[in-house]
C-alpha positions, -999 to 999 in steps of 0.1 A, spaced: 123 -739 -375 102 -760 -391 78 -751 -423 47 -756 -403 58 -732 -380 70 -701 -402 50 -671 -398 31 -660 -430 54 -625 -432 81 -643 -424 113 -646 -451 134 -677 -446 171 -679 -447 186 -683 -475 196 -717 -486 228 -728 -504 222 -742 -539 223 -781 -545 259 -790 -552 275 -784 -585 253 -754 -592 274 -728 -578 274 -714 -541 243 -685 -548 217 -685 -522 181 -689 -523 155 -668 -508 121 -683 -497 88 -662 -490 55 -676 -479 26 -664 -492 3 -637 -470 -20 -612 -470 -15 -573 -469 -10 -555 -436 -26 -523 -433 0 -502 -446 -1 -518 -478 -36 -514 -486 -42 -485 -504 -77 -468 -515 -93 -473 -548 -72 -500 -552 -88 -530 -575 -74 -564 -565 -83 -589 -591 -84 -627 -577 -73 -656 -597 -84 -683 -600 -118 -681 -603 -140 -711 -591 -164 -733 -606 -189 -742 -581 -206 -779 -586 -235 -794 -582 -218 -815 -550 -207 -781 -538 -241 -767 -532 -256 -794 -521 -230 -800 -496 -227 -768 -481 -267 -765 -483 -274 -799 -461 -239 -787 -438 -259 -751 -430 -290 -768 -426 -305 -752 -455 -336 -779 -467 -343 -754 -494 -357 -771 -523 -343 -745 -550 -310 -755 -538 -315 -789 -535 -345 -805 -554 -342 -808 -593 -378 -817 -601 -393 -787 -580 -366 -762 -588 -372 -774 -625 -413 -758 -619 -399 -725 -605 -388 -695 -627 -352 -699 -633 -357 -734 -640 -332 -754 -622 -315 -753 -587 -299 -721 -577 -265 -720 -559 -268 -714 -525 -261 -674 -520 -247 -677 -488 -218 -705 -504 -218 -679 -534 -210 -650 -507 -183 -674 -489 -167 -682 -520 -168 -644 -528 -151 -636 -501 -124 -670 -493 -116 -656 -534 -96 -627 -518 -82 -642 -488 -49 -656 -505 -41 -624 -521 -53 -598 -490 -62 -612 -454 -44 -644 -451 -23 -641 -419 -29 -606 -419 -63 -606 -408 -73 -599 -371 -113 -598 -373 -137 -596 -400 -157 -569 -383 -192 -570 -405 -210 -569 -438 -232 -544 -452 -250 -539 -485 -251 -578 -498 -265 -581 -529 -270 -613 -557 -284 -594 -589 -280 -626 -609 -279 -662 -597 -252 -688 -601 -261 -723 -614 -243 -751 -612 -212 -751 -639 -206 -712 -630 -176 -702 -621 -173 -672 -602 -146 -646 -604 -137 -618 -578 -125 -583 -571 -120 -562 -541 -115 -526 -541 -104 -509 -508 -127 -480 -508 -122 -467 -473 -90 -470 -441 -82 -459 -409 -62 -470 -379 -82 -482 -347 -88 -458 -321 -93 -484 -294 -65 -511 -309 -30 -501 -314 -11 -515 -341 -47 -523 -360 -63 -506 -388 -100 -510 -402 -102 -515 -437 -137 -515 -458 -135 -534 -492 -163 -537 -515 -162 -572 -532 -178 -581 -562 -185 -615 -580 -189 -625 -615 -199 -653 -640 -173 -667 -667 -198 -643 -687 -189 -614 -667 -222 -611 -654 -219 -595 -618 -234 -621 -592 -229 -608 -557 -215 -582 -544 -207 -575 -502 -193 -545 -484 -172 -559 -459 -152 -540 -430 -122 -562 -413 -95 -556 -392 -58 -559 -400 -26 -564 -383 -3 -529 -395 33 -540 -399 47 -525 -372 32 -534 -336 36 -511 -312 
């Protein structure tokens, strides 16, 4: 089996060491997400990394959305408004938020991302900022309706390199459990 085709909860085979350095095997194990079962409530997952979202960021996934807005976009205006420069777009600031955590929770364990509720940016992000994220599982249950799936809500929360919080974003998804029926 090819690497391209390994499933993310997969382990691979061991592998004999290169010759001359003795006959122990080596374990490989691609990086995934959490199935249900291992999520546990009041859990705080700490994401790092953090990113440091740019000037060409914005502006790229302003004029990709559509977005003409000129406190995203236009210097000299945004410059006349009350925070004095271009804001980062909250929408990219809620989707870096969120693609923070997907490494280290929903990455091949994810079925649906089933809604958001209670988005809020308390302080903007300029350009320079890097934002850092959290997630605490605050509530669980296994689907009524989908065997083998579980419903998960995590509350995710952003900050500055001045640990200023930025965004936060309750977000219900759906996970694979471990064991399908």
């Amino acid at each position: 089996m090819s690497e391209d085709h390994v499933r993310p909860d997969a382990l691979v085979q061991p592998e004999h060491a290169a010759p001359g350095h003795g006959t122990a095997a080596r374990e490989e194990v691609v990086q995934r997400g959490l199935y249900y079962e291992e999520l546990d409530v009041g859990v705080r997952y700490l994401h790092r990394p953090g990113r440091t979202l740019t000037e060409a960021d914005n502006v790229l996934f302003s004029t990709l959305t559509m977005n003409p807005q000129p406190l995203h976009l236009d210097a000299a205006w945004s410059a006349t408004q009350p925070f004095g420069q271009r804001l980062v777009n909250s929408l990219f600031t809620l989707s870096t938020l969120v693609g923070l955590s997907v490494g280290q929770l929903t990455q091949g364990t994810i079925v649906a991302n089933l809604g958001f509720s209670e988005v809020t940016f308390p302080h903007p992000l300029f350009h320079g900022d890097t934002l850092y994220a959290q997630t605490v599982v605050t509530a669980k249950r296994l689907s009524r309706s989908r065997p083998g799936q579980g419903v998960v809500t995590l509350e995710h929360t952003g900050r500055n390199q001045d640990d200023v919080v930025v965004a936060t974003a309750t977000r219900n998804v759906l996970f694979l459990c471990r064991e399908q029926p």
